[in-house]
C-alpha positions in Angstrom: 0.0 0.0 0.0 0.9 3.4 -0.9 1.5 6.6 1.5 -1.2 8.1 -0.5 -4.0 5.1 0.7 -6.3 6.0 3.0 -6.2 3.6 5.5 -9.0 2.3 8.1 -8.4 -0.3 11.0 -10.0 -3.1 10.6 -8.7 -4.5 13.6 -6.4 -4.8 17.1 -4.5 -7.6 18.8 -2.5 -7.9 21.9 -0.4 -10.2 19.6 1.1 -9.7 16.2 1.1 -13.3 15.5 -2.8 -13.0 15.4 -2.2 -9.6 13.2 -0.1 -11.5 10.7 -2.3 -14.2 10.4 -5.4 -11.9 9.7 -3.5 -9.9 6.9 -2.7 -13.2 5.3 -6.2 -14.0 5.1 -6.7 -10.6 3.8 -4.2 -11.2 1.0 -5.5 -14.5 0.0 -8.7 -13.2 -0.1 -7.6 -10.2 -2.7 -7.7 -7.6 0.3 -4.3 -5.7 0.5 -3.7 -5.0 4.3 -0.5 -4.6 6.5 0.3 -4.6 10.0 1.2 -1.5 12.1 2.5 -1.2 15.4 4.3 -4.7 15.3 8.2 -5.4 16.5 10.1 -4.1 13.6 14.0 -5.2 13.4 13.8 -6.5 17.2 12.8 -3.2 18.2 9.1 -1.9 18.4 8.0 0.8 15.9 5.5 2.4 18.3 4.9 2.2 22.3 3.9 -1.2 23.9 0.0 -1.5 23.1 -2.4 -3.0 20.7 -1.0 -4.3 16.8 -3.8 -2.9 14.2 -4.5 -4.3 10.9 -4.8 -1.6 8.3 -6.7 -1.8 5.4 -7.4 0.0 2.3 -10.9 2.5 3.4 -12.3 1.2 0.2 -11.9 -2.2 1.0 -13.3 -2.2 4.5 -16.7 -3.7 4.1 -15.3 -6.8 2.6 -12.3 -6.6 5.4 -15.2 -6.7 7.8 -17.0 -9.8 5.9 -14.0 -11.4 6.0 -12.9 -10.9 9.6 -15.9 -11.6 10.4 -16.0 -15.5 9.2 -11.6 -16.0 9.6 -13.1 -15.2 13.9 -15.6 -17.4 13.8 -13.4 -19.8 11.9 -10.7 -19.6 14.6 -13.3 -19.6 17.6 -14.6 -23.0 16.8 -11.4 -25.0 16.6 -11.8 -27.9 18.6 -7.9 -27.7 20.0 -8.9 -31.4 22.3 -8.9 -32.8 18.8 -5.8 -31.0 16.4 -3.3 -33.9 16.7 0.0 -31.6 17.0 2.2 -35.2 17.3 4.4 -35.9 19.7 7.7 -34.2 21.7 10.8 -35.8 20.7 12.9 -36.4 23.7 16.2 -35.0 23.6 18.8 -37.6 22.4 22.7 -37.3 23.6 
């Protein structure tokens, strides 16, 4: 996205991991977004707080759709039943 974009929020995490995986939704989905307010270089761009997820204004219904469905996606994974294999013990 360009400088000249005007950008909306779409939305806020404690976490940029949860950021990150949001705007690759968005990016699959056709929807350019970016993170701001993420660790940048092991140092963070902005004071401790909340990571956004930017989006183009024009774009912000469908960013909303989308949210929308990628939350309640992640809100009904069943993590009892996600097999995630075992730990390897450490061999010497």
């Amino acid at each position: 996205m360009s400088e000249s974009d005007n950008l909306a929020t779409l939305a806020a995490f404690p976490q940029e991991y949860y950021a990150q995986m949001l705007v690759d939704g968005l990016r699959d989905e056709g929807i350019e977004a970016e993170v701001s307010g993420g660790i940048t270089g092991g140092f963070r761009a902005e004071a401790p707080g909340m990571v956004k997820v930017l989006v183009r204004e024009d774009d912000l219904e469908r960013a909303k759709s989308f949210f929308k469905a990628w939350e309640h996606e992640s809100q009904s994974i069943d993590w009892d039943e996600v097999d995630v294999g075992k730990m390897e013990d450490d061999q010497d």
